[in-house]
C-alpha positions as CSV (number, residue, x, y, z in Angstrom):
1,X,121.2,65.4,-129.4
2,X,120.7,68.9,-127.6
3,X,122.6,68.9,-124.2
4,X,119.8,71.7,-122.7
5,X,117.1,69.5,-124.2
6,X,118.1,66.2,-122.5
7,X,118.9,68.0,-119.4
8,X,115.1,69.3,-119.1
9,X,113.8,65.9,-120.4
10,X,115.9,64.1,-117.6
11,X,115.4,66.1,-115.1
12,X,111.3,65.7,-115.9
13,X,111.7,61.6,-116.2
14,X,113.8,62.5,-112.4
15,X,111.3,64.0,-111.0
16,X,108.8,60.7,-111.4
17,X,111.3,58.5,-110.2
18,X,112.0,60.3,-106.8
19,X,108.4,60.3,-106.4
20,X,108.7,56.4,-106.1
21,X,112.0,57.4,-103.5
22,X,110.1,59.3,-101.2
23,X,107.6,56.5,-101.1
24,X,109.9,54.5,-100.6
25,X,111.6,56.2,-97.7
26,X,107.8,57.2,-95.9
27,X,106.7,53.5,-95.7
28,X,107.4,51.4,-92.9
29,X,106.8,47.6,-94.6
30,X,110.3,46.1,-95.8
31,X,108.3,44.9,-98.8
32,X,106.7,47.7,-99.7
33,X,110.6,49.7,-99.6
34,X,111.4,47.5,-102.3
35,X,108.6,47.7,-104.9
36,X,109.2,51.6,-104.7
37,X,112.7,51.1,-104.8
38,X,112.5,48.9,-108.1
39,X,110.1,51.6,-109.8
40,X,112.8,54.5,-109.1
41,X,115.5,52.9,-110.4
42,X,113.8,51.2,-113.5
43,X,112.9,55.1,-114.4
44,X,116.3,56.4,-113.6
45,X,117.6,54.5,-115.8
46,X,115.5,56.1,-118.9
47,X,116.6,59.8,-117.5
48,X,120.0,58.7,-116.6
49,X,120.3,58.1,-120.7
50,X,119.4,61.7,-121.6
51,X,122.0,62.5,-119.1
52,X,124.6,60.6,-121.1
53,X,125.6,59.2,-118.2
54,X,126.4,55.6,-119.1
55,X,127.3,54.8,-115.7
56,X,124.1,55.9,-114.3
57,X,122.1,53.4,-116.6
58,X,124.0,50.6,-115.9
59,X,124.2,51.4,-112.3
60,X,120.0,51.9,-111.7
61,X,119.5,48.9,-114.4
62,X,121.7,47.1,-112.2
63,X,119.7,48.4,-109.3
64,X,116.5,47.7,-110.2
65,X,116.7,44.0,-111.1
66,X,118.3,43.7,-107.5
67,X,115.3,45.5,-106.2
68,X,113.1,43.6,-107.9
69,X,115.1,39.9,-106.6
70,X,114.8,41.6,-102.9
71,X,111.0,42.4,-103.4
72,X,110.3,38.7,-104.4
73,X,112.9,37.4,-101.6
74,X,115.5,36.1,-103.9
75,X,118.4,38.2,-103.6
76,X,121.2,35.1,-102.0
77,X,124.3,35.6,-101.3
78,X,125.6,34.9,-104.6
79,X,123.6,37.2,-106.0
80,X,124.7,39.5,-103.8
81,X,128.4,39.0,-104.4
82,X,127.4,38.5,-108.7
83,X,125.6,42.3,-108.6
84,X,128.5,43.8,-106.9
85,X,130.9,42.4,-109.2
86,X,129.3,42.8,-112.2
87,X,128.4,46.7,-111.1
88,X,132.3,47.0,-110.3
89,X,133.2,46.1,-113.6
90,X,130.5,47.2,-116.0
91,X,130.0,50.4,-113.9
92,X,134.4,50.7,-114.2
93,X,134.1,50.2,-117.9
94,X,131.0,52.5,-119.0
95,X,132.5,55.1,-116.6
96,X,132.7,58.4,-118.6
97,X,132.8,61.0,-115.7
98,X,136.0,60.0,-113.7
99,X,135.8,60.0,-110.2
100,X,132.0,61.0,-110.5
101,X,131.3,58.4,-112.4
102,X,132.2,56.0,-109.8
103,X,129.5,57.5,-106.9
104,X,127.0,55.4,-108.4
105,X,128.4,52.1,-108.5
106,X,129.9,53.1,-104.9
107,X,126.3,53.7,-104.1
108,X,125.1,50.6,-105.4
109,X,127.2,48.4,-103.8
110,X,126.8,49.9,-100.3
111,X,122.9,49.2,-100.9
112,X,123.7,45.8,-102.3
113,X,125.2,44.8,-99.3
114,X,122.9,46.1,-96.9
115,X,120.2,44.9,-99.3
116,X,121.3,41.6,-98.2
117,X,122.7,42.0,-94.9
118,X,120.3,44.8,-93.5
119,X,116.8,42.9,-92.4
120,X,115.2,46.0,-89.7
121,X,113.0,48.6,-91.4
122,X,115.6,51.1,-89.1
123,X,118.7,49.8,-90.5
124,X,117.1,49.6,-94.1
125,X,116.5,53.1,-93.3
126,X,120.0,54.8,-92.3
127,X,121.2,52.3,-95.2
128,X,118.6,54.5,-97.8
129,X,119.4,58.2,-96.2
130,X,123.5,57.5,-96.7
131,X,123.1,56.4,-100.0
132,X,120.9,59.2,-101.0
133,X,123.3,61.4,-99.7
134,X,126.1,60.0,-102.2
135,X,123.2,60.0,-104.9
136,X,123.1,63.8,-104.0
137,X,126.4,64.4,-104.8
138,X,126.3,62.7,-108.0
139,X,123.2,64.5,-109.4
140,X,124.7,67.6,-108.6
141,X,127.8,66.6,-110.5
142,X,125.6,65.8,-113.8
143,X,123.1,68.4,-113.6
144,X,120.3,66.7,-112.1
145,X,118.5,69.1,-109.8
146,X,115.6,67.5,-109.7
147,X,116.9,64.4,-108.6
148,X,119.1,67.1,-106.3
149,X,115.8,68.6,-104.7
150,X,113.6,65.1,-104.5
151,X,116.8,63.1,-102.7
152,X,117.6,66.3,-100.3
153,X,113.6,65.6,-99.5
154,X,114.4,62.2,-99.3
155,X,116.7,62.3,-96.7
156,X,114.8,64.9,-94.6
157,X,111.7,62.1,-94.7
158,X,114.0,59.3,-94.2
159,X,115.0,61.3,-90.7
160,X,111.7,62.1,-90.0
161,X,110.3,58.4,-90.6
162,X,113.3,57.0,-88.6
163,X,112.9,59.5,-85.7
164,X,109.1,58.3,-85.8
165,X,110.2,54.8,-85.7
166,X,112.9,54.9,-83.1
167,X,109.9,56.7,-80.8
168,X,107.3,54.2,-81.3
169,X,110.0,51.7,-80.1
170,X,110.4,53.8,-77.0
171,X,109.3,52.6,-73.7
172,X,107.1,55.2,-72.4
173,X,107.0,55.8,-68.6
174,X,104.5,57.1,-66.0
175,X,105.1,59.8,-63.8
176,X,105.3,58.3,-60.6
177,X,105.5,61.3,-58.4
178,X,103.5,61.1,-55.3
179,X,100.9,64.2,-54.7
């Protein structure tokens, strides 16, 4: 295949999966997280392909049948510990890329564990914005700007949304001064 070509094509197929990501970071319903969650990673695993990164497609196949087990409320904790192992050693095995290679199965089993461990839309949250920030590094490392631009986007609504949701959780107080 064309290396320029699949770069472009998976960078376009990218760039509709992080539309599912910033959904998934703007919403507020842990359910709703998940469903978006599942759609991003089911398509990264088609652009992850033209990127001939092996890794990647196990990694967000991996990914998205977790997702898909958290959206229906059936991701136990042997689950849990079965996805981790199997993306240690399928993700070790596929790796191509050397120590880049291994940023996406370190990035999906710190979201499988707080997938499992992480029940407040706040901590789900902080859990998404640190590993988008590993997922940053990665694309950058492969080529994916698109993914680059939509997860640096991610991050800045994943603040934003948490800022709004550590506020509305804020006591508010009157002014009791005395005129």
């Amino acid at each position: 295949m064309n290396l320029p070509l699949n770069i472009v094509i998976g960078n376009a197929i990218s760039l509709i999966a992080g539309i599912f990501i910033l959904f998934s970071m703007w919403v507020n319903d842990e359910k709703e997280v998940y469903k978006h969650q599942f759609s991003n990673a089911f398509i990264l695993t088609i652009s992850s392909a033209f990127f001939f990164s092996w890794t990647g497609v196990v990694t967000m196949a991996i990914a998205a049948s977790r997702n898909a087990m958290v959206y229906k409320d059936r991701l136990t904790f042997n689950w849990t510990i079965f996805f981790i192992i199997v993306s240690l050693t399928v993700g070790c095995l596929v790796n191509t890329m050397g120590i880049v290679g291994l940023l996406p199965i370190i990035a999906l089993v710190q979201i499988t564990l707080s997938n499992y461990y992480l029940k407040s839309i706040k901590a789900i949250k902080i859990s998404f914005i640190v590993n988008s920030i590993i997922y940053i590094i990665y694309f950058l490392a492969i080529w994916d700007f698109s993914s680059v631009a939509i997860e640096s986007v991610t991050v800045a609504v994943g603040m934003i949304s948490l800022l709004r949701l550590i506020n509305l959780n804020k006591p508010i107080f009157c002014n009791n001064e005395v005129s």
